[in-house]
NUTIMI-862720 format. One record per atom (N, C-alpha, C): residue number from 1; residue in one letter; atom name; y, x, z. Coordinates in pm, whole numbers, plus 50000, padded with zeros to 5 digits. Layout:
<recs>
<rec><num>NUM</num><residu>A</residu><atome>CA</atome><c2>Y</c2><c1>X</c1><c3>Z</c3></rec>
...
</recs>
This chain:
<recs>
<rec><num>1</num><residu>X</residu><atome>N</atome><c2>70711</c2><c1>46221</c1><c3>85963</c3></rec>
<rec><num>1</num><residu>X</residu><atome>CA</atome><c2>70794</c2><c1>46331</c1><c3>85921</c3></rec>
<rec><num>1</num><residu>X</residu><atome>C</atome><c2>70942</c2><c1>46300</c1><c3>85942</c3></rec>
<rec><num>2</num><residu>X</residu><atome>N</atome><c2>70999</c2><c1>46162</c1><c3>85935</c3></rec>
<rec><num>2</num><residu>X</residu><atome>CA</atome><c2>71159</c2><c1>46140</c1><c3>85952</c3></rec>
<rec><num>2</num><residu>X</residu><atome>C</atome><c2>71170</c2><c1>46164</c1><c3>86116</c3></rec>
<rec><num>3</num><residu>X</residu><atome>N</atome><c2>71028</c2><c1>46193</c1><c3>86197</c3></rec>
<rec><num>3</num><residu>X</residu><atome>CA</atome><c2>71136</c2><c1>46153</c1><c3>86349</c3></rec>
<rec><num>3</num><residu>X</residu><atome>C</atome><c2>71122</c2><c1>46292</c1><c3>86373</c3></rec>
<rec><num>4</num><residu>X</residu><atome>N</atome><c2>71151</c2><c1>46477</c1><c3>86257</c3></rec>
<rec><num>4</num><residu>X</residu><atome>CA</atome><c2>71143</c2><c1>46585</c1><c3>86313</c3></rec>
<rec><num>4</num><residu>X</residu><atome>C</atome><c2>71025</c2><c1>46666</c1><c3>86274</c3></rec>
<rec><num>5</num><residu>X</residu><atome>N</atome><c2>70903</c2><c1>46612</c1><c3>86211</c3></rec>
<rec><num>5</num><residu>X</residu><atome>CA</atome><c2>70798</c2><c1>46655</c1><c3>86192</c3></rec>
<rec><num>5</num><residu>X</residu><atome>C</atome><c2>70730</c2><c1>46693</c1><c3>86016</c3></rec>
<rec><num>6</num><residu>X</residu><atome>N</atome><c2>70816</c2><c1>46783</c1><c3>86032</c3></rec>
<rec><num>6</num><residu>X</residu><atome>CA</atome><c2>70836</c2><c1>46833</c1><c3>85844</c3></rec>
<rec><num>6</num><residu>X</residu><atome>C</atome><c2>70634</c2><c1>46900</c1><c3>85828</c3></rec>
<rec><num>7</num><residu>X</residu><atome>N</atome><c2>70569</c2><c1>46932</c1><c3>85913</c3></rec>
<rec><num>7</num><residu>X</residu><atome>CA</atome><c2>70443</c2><c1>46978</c1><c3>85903</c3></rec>
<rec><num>7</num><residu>X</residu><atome>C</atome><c2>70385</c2><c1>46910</c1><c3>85932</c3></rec>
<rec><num>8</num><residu>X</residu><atome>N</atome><c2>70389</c2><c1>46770</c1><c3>85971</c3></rec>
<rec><num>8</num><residu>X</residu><atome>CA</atome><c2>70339</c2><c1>46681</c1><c3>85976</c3></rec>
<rec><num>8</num><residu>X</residu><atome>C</atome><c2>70188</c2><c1>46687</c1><c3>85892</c3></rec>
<rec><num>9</num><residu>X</residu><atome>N</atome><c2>70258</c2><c1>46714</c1><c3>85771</c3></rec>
<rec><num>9</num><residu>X</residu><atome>CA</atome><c2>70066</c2><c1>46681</c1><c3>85664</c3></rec>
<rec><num>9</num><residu>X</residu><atome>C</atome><c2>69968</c2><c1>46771</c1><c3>85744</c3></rec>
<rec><num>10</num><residu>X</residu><atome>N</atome><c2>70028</c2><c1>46871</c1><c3>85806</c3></rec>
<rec><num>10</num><residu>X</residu><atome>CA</atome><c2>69942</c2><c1>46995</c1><c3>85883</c3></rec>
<rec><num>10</num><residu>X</residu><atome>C</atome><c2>69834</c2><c1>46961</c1><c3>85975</c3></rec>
<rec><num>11</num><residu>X</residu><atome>N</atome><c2>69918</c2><c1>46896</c1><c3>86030</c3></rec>
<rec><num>11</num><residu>X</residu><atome>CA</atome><c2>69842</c2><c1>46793</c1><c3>86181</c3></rec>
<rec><num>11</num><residu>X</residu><atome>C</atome><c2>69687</c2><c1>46788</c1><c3>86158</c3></rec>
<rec><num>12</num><residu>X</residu><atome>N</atome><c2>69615</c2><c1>46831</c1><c3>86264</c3></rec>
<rec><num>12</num><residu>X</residu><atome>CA</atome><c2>69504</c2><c1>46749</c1><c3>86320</c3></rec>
<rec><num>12</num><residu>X</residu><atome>C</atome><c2>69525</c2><c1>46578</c1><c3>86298</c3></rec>
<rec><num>13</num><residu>X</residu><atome>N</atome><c2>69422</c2><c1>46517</c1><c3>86281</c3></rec>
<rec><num>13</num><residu>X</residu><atome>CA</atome><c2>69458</c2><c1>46384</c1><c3>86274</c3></rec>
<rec><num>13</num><residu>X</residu><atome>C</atome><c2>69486</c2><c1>46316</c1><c3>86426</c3></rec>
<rec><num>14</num><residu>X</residu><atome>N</atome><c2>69392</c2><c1>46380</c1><c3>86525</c3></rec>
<rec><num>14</num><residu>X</residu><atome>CA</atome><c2>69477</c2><c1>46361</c1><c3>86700</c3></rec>
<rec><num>14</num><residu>X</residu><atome>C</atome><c2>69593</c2><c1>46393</c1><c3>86688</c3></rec>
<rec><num>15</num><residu>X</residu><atome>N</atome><c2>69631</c2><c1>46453</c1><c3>86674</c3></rec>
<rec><num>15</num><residu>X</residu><atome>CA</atome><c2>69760</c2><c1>46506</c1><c3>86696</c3></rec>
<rec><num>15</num><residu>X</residu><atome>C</atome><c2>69881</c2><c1>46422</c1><c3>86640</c3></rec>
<rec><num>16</num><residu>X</residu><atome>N</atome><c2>69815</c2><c1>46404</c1><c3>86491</c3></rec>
<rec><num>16</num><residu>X</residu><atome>CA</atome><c2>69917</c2><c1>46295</c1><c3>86416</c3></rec>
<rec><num>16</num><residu>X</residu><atome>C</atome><c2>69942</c2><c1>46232</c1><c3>86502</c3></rec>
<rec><num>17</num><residu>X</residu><atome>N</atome><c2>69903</c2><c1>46079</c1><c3>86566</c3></rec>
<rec><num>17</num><residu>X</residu><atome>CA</atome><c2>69828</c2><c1>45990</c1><c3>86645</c3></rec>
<rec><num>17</num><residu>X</residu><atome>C</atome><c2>69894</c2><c1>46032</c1><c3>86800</c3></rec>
<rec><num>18</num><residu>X</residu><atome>N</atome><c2>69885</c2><c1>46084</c1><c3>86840</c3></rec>
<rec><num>18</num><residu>X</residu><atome>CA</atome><c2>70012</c2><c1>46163</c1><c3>86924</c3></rec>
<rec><num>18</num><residu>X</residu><atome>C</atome><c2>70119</c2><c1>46123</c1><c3>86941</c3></rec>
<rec><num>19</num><residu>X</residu><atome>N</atome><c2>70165</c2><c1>46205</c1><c3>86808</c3></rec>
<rec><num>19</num><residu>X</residu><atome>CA</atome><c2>70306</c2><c1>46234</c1><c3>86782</c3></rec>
<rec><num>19</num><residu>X</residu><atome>C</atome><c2>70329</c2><c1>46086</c1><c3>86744</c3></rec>
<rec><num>20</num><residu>X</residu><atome>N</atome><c2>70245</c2><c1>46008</c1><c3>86662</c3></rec>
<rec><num>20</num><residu>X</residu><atome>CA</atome><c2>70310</c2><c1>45878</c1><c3>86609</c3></rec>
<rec><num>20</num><residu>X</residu><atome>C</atome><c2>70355</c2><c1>45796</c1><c3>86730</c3></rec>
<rec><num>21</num><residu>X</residu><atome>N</atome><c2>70256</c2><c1>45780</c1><c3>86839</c3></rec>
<rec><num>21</num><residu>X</residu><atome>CA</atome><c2>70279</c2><c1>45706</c1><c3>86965</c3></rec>
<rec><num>21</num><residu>X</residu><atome>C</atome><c2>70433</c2><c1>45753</c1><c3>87013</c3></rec>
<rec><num>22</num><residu>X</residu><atome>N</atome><c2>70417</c2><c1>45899</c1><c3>87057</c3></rec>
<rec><num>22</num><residu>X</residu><atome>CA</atome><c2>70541</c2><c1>45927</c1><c3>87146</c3></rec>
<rec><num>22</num><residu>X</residu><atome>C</atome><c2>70650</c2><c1>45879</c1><c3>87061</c3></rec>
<rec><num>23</num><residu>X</residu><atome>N</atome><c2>70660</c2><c1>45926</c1><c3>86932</c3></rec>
<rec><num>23</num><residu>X</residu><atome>CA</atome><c2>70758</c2><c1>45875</c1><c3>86806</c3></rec>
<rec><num>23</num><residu>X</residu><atome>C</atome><c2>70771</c2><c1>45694</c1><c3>86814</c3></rec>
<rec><num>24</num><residu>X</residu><atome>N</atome><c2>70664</c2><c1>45602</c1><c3>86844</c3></rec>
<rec><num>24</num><residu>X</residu><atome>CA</atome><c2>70682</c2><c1>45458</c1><c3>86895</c3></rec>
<rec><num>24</num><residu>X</residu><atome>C</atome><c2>70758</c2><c1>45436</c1><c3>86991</c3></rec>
<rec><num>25</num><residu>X</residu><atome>N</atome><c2>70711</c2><c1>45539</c1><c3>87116</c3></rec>
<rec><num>25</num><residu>X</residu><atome>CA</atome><c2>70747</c2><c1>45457</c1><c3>87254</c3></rec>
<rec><num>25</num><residu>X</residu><atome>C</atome><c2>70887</c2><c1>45516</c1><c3>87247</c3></rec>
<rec><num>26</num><residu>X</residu><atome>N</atome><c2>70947</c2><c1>45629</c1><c3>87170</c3></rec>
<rec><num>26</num><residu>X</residu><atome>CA</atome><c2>71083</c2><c1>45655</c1><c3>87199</c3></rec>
<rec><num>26</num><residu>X</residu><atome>C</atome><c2>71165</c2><c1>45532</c1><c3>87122</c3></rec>
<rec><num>27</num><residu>X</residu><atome>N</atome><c2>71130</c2><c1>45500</c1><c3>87033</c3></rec>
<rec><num>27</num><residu>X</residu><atome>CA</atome><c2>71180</c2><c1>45454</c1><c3>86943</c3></rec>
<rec><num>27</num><residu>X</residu><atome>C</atome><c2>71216</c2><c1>45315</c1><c3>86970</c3></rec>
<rec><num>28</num><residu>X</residu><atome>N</atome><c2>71114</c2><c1>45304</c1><c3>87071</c3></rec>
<rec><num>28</num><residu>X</residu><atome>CA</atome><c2>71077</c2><c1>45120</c1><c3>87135</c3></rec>
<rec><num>28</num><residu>X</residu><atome>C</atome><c2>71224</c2><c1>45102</c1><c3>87292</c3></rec>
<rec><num>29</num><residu>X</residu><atome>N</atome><c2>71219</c2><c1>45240</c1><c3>87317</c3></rec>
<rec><num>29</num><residu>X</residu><atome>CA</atome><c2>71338</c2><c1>45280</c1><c3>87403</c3></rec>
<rec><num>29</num><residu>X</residu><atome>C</atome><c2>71447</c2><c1>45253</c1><c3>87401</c3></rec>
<rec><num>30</num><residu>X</residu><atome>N</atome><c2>71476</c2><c1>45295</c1><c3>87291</c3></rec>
<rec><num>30</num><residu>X</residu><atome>CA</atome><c2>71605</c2><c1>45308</c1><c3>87183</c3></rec>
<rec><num>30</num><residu>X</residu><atome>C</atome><c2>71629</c2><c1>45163</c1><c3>87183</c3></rec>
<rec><num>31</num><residu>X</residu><atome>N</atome><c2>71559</c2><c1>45103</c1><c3>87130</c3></rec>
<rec><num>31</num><residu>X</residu><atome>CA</atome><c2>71607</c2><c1>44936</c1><c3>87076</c3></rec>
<rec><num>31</num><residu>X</residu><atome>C</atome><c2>71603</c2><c1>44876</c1><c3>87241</c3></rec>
<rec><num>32</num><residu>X</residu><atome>N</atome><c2>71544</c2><c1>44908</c1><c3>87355</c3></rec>
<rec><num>32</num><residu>X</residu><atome>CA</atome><c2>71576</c2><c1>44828</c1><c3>87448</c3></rec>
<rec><num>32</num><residu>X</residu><atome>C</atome><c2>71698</c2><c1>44880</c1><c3>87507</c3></rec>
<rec><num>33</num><residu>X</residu><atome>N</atome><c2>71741</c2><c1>45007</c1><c3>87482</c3></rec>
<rec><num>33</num><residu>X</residu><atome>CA</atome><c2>71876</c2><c1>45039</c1><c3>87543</c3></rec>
<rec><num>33</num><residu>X</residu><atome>C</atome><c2>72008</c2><c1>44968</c1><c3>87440</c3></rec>
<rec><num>34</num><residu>X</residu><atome>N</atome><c2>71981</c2><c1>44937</c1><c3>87341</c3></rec>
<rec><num>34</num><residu>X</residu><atome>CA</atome><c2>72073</c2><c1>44879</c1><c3>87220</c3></rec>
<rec><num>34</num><residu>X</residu><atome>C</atome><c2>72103</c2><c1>44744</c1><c3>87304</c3></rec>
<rec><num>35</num><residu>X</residu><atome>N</atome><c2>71975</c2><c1>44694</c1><c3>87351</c3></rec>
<rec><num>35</num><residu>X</residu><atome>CA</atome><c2>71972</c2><c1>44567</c1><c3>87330</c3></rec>
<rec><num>35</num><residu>X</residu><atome>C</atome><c2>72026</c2><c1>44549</c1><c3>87479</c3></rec>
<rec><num>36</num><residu>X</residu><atome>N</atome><c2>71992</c2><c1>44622</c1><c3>87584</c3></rec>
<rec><num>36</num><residu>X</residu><atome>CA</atome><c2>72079</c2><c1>44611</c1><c3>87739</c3></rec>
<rec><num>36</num><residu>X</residu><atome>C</atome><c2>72236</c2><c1>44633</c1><c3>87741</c3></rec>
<rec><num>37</num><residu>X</residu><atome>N</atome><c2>72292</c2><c1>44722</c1><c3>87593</c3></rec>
<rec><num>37</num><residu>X</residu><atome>CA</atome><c2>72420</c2><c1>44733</c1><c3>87593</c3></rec>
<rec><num>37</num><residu>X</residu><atome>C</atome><c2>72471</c2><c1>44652</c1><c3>87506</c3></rec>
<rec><num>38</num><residu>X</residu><atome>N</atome><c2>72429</c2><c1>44536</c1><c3>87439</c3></rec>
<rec><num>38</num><residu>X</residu><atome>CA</atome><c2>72479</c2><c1>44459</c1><c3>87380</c3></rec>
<rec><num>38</num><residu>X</residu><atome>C</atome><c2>72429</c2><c1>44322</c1><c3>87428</c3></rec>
<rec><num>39</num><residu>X</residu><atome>N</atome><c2>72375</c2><c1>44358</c1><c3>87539</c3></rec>
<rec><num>39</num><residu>X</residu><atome>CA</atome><c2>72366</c2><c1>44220</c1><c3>87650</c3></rec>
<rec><num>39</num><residu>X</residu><atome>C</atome><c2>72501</c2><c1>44244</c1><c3>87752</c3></rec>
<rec><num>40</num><residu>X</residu><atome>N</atome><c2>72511</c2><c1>44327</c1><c3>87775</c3></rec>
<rec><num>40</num><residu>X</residu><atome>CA</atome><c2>72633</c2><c1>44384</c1><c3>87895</c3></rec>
<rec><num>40</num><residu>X</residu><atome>C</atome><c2>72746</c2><c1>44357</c1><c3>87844</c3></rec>
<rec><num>41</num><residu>X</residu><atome>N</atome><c2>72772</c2><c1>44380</c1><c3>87668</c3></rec>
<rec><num>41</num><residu>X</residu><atome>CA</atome><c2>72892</c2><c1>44393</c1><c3>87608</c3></rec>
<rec><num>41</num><residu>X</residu><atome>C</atome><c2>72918</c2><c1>44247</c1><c3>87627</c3></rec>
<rec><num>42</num><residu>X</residu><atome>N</atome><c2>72809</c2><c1>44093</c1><c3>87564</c3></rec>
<rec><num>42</num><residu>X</residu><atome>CA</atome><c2>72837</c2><c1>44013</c1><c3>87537</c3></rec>
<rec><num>42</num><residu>X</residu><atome>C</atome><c2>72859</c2><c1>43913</c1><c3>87715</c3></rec>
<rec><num>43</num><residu>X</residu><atome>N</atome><c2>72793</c2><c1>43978</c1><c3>87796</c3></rec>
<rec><num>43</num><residu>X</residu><atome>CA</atome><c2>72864</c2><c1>43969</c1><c3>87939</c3></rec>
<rec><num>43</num><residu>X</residu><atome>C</atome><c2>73036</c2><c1>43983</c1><c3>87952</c3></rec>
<rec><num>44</num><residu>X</residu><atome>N</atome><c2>73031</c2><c1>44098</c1><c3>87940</c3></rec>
<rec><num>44</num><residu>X</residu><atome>CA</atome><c2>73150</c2><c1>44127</c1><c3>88032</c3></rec>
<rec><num>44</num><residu>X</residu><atome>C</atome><c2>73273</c2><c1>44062</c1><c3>87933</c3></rec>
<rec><num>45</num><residu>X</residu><atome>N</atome><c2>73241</c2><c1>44047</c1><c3>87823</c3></rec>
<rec><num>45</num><residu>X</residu><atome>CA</atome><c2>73359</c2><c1>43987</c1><c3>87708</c3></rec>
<rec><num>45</num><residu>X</residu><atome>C</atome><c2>73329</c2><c1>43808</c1><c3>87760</c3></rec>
<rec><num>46</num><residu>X</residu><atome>N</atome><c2>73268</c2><c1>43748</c1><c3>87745</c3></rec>
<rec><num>46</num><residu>X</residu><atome>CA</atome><c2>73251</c2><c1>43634</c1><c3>87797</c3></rec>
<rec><num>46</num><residu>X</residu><atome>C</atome><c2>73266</c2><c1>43561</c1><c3>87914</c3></rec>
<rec><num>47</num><residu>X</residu><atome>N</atome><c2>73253</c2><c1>43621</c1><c3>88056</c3></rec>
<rec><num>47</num><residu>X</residu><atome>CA</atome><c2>73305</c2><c1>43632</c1><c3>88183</c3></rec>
<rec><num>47</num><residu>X</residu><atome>C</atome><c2>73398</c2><c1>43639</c1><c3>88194</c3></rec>
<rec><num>48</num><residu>X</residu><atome>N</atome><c2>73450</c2><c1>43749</c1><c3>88172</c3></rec>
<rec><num>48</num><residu>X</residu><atome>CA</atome><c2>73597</c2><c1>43807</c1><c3>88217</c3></rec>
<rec><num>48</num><residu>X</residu><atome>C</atome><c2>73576</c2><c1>43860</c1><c3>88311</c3></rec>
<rec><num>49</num><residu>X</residu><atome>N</atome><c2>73475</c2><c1>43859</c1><c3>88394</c3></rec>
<rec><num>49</num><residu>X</residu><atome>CA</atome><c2>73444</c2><c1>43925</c1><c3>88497</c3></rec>
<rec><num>49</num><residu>X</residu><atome>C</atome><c2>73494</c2><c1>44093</c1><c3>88518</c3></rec>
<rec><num>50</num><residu>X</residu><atome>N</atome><c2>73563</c2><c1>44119</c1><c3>88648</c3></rec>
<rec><num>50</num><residu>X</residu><atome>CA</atome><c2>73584</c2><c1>44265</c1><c3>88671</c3></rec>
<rec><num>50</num><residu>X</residu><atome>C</atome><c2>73497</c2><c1>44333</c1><c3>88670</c3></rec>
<rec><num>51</num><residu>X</residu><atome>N</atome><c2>73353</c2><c1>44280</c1><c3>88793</c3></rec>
<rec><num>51</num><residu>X</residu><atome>CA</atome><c2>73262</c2><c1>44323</c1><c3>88814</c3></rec>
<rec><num>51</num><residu>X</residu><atome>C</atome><c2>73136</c2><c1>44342</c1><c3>88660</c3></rec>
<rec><num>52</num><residu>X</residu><atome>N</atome><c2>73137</c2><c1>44287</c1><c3>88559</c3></rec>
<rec><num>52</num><residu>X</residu><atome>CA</atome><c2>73092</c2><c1>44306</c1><c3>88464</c3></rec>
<rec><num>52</num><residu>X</residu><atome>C</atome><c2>73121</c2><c1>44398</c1><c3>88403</c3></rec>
<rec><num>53</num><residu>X</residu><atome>N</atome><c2>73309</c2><c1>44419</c1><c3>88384</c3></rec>
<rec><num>53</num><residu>X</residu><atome>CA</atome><c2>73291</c2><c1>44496</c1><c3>88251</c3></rec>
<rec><num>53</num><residu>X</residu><atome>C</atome><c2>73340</c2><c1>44602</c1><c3>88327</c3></rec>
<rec><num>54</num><residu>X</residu><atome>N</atome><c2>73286</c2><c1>44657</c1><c3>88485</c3></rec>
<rec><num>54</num><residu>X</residu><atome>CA</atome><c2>73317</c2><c1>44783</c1><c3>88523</c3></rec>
<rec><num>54</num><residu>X</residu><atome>C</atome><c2>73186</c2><c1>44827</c1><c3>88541</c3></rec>
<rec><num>55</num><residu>X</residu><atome>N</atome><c2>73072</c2><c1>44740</c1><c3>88567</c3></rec>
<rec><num>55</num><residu>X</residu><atome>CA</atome><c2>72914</c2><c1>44795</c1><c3>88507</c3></rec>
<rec><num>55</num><residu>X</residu><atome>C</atome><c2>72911</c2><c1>44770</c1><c3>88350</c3></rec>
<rec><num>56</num><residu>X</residu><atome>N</atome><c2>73006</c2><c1>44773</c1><c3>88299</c3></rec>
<rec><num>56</num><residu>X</residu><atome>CA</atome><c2>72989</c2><c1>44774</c1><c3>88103</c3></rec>
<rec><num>56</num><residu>X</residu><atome>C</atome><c2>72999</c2><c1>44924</c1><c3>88147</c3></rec>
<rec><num>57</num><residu>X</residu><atome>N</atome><c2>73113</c2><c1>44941</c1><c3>88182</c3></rec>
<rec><num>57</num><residu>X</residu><atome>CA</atome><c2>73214</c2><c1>45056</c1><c3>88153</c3></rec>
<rec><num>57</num><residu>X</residu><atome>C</atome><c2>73142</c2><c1>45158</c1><c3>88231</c3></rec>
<rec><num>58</num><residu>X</residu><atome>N</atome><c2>73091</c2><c1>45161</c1><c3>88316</c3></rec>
<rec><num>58</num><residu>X</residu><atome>CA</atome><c2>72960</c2><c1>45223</c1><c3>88424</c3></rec>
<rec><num>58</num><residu>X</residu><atome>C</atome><c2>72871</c2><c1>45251</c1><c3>88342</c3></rec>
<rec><num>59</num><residu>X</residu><atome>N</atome><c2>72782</c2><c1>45177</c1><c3>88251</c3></rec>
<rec><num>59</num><residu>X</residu><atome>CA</atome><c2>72697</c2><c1>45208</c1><c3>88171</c3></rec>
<rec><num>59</num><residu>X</residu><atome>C</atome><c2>72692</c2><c1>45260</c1><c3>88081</c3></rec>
<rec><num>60</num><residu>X</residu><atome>N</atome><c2>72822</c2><c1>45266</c1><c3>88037</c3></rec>
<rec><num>60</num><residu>X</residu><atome>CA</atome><c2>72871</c2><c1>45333</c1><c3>87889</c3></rec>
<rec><num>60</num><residu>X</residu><atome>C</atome><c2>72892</c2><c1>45497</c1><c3>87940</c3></rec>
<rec><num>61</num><residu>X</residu><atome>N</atome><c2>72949</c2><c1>45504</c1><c3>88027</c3></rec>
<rec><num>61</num><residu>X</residu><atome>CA</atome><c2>72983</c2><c1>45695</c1><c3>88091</c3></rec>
<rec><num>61</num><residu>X</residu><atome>C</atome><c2>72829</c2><c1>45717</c1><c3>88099</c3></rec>
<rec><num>62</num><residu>X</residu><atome>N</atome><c2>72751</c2><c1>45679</c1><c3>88155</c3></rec>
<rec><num>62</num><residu>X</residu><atome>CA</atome><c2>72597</c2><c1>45725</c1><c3>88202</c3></rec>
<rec><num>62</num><residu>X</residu><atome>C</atome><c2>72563</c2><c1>45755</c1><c3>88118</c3></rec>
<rec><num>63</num><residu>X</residu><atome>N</atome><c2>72581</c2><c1>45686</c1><c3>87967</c3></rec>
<rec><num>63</num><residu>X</residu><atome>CA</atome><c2>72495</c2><c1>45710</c1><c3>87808</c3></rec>
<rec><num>63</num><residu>X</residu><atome>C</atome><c2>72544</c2><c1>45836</c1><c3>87777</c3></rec>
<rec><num>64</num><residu>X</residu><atome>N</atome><c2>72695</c2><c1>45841</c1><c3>87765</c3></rec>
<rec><num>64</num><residu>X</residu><atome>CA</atome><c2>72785</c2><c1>45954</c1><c3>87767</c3></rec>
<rec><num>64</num><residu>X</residu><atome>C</atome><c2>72726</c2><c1>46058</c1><c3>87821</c3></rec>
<rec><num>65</num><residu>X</residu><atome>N</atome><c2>72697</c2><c1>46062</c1><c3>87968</c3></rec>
<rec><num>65</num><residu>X</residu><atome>CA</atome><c2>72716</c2><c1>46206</c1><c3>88024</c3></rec>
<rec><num>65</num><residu>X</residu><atome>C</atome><c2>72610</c2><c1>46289</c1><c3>87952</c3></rec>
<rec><num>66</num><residu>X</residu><atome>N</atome><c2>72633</c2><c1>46429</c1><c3>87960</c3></rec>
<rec><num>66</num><residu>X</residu><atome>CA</atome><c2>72572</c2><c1>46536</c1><c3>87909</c3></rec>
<rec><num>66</num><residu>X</residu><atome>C</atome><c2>72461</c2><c1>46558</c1><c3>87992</c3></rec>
<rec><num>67</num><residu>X</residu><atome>N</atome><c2>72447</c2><c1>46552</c1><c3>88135</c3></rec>
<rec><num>67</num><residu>X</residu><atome>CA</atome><c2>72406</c2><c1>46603</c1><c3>88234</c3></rec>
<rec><num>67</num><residu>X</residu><atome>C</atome><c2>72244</c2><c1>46590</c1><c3>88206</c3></rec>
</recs>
C-alpha cells in the first residue's frame, strides 16, 4: 500500500504478488541508481579528473531531464 496501492486489501492474491515484485524490482533500481551516483560523485571528487566530473555532471542532467 506505501508504493501507491491504497486497495491493495482488494487484490486477488496474484495480483498482490505482482504488484509486490514490480514494487521490488523498481525499488531494487532505485538503490542501484543511488549507488552509480554516489560511485561517480566519490570519483570525480577524488580524481580531479575533467573527464569524470563531466560524466558526473552528464549523469546528473540525464536524471534531470523531463523527456
Amino acid at each position: 500500500m506505501s508504493a501507491g496501492h491504497p486497495d491493495a486489501p482488494l487484490y486477488p492474491v496474484h495480483r498482490v504478488w505482482e504488484e509486490a515484485r514490480l514494487v521490488t524490482q523498481r525499488e531494487n533500481n532505485l538503490e542501484a541508481s543511488r549507488a552509480l551516483v554516489l560511485q561517480m560523485t566519490v570519483l570525480s571528487v577524488l580524481t580531479g579528473s575533467k573527464d569524470a566530473q563531466s560524466a558526473f555532471k552528464d549523469m546528473i542532467e540525464g536524471l534531470k531531464d523531463d523527456d
